[in-house]
N, C-alpha and C positions, 0 to 999 in steps of 0.2 A: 474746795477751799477757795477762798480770798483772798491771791495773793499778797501779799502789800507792793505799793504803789514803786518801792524801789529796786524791787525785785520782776518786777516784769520790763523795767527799765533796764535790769540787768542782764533779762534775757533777750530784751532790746529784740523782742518780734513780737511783743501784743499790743502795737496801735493799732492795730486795724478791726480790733474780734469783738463781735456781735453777744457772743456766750462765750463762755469759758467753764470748764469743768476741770476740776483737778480733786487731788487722793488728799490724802491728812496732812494737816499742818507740817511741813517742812517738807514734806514727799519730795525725793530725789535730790534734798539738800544736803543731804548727809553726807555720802561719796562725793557731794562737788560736781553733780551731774544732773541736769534739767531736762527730760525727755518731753519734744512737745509734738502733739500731733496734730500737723494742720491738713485744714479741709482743702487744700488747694494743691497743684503739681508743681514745687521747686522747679524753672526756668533757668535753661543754664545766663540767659540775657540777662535777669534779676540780680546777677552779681556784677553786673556793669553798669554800673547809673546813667553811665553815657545814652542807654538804649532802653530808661525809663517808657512804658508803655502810657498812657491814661488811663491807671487803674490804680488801685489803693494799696494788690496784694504786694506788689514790689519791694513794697516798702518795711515791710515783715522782714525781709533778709538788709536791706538799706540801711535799717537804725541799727545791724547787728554788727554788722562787715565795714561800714564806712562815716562818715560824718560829712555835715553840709556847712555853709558859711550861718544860714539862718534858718530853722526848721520848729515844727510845731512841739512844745513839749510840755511838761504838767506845769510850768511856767507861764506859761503863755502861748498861742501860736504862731508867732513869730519872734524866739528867743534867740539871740544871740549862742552860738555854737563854735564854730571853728573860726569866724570871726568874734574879736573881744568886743565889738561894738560896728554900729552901723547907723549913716545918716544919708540925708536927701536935702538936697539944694533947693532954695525957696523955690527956683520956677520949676522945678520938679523933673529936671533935665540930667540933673548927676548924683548917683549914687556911692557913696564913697563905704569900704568896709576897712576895717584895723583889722589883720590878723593876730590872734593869740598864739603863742607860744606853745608847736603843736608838731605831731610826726606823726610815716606812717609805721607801719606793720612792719617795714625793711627797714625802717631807722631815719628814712630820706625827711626834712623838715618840712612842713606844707610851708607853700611860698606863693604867693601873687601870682607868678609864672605860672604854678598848678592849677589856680583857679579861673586863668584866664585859657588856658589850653582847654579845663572842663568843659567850658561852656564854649570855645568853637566844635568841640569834636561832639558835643553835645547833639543826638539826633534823635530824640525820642518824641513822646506828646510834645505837641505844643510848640516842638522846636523852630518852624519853620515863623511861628507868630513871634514870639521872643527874639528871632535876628531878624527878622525884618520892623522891629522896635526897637532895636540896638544898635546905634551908629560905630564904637569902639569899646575892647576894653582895654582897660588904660592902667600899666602897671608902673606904678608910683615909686615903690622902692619892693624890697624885700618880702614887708607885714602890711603892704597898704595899696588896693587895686580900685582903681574907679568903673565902674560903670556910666559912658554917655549916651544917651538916647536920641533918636532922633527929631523927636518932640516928646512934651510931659506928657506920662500914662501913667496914670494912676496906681492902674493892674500891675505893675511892674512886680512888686514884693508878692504877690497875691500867688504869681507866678513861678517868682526866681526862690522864694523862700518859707514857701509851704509846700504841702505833698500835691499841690496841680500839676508839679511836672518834678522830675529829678535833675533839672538845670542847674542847683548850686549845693549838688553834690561833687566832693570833688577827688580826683584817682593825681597819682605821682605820674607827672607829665615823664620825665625820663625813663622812669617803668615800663609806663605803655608804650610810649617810644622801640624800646628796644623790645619788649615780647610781642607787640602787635597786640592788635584788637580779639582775636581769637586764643592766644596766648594769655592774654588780660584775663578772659572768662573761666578758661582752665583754672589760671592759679592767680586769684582778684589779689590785690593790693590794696588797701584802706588805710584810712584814720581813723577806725570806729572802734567801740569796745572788746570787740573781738576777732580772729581770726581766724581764715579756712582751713582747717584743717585735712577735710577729702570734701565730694560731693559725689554725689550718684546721681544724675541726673532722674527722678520719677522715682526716689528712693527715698536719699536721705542725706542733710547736710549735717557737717559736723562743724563746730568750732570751737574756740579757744578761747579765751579771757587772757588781751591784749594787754599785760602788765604798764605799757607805757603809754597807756589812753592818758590823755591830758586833762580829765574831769576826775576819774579815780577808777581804778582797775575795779571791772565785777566783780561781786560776790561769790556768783556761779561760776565756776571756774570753767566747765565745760556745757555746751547747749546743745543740741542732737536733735534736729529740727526734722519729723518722720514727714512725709507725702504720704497721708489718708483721705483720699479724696470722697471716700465712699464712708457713708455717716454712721453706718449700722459695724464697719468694720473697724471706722476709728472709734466708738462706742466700745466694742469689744475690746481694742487696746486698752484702752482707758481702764474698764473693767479687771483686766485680768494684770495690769499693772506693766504692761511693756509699754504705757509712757505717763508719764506725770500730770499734764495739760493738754486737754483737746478743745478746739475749736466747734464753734458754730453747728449748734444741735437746735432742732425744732422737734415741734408735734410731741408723736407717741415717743420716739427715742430720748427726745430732753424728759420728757415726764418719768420713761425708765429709768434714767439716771438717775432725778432728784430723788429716787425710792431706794436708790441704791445706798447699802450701808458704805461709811467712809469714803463719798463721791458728793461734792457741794455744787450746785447748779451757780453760777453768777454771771447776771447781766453787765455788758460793758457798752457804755456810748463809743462809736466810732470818731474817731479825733481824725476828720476829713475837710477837703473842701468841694465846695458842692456847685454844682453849675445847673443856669435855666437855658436851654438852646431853642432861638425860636427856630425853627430850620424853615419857617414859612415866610420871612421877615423878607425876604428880598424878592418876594412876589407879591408885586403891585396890588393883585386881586386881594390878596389874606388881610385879614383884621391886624396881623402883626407887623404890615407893615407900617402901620400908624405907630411911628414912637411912643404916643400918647399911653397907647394900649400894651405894649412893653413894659413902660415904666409902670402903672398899674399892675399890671403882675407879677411883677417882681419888688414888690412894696409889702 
């Protein structure tokens, strides 16, 4: 089937999927329970945004367990989230967000404080190019934190508030405070729609539908996210009904499916962002290091 569009936002893990295959209309809506099987190995790092890798699977459990200030969504890709709004100073030097009216999982308010803790403890992709672009952050009051740079970059949003990195996603500073970084991954703490329920790392994650999400509690009340990394065995799930939604089939095994009674094949665009790396650009010898011939390729 097909999911509709607010219903995979419910289950807040399918930005990323290539294909998608799922059972009859409403399949595992019924009991309140979404069985999805994905093609990749749940990370126990994956529940800490802090330690976003540069890759796109992360983010499958990121839109589930947590919220960012500004992140990509059927809105747009860079829609306003856990901040109510967001601007940029004409020289292009400070960025200013308004926090909305927002909490996490433990009841703690998100605050400026949270959001500026995120992003020093922040060590993932990209981390090291983003503070070395970042002069301060600068917490204003309460609901309202500055970002200054240390000259205008363009990249800044490209960066801070799409899936290139998980830099403004953000965890409850006093949380991780007191359980530590390891403690954090055990038992995550979020602002997102849902909550962790257990995790088995190379298993299965379980969560919960976060009644006090600040946009409106899921639908699905319960998500149960399988680790099938092998496509013939999440095929077989699929088939025999131990899970609702599976991921990313190709070839002979998508084409069994689409023949399969009460099993719907559906193409899904990846809502990403995408990079040109010249890696040859800083040797004088290569054609890439003529700017000329960059911008050209990437036009």
């Amino acid at each position: 089937m097909r999911l509709p569009w607010r219903l995979l936002m419910a289950g807040a893990v399918l930005l990323v999927l290539s294909a998608m295959v799922g059972g009859p209309p409403d399949a595992g809506a019924a009991d309140g329970q979404l069985t999805i099987g994905a093609h990749v190995t749940v990370a126990p790092r994956w529940l800490d945004p802090g330690e976003t890798e540069s890759a796109i699977s992360p983010f499958m459990v990121l839109y589930a367990i947590h919220d960012a200030l500004v992140k990509p969504m059927p809105a747009g890709p860079m829609t306003p989230c856990l901040a109510e709004s967001w601007s940029m100073s004409p020289d292009g030097l400070t960025f200013d967000f308004v926090l909305r009216q927002a909490k996490f999982h433990n009841g703690d308010p998100v605050t400026a404080e949270d959001v500026k803790f995120s992003f020093e403890r922040y060590r993932g992709g990209a981390a090291s190019l983003l503070k070395s672009k970042v002069k301060e952050v600068r917490v204003i009051d309460s609901r309202r934190v500055r970002f200054v740079l240390k000259e205008a970059w363009p990249d800044f949003m490209t960066f801070y508030g799409t899936t290139a990195t998980g830099s403004g996603w953000i965890v409850p500073k006093k949380y991780v405070e007191r359980v530590g970084d390891d403690g954090f991954k055990r038992a995550p703490v979020g602002a997102g729609p849902y909550k962790v329920v257990s995790f088995s790392p190379g298993v299965e994650l379980v969560l919960e539908a976060f009644d006090g999400y600040w946009r409106k509690a899921p639908s699905v009340k319960r998500v149960v996210l399988k680790s099938i990394p092998d496509e013939t065995t999440r095929a077989a799930a699929l088939k025999s009904g131990d899970v609702d939604v599976a991921y990313t089939f190709s070839g002979a095994v998508a084409e069994e499916l689409r023949r399969s009674p009460g099993l719907r094949i559906s193409a899904h665009r990846s809502n990403a962002v995408f990079f040109l790396d010249f890696v040859d650009q800083w040797d004088p010898k290569s054609p890439w290091a003529d700017r000329r011939v960059r911008l050209a390729a990437s036009t």
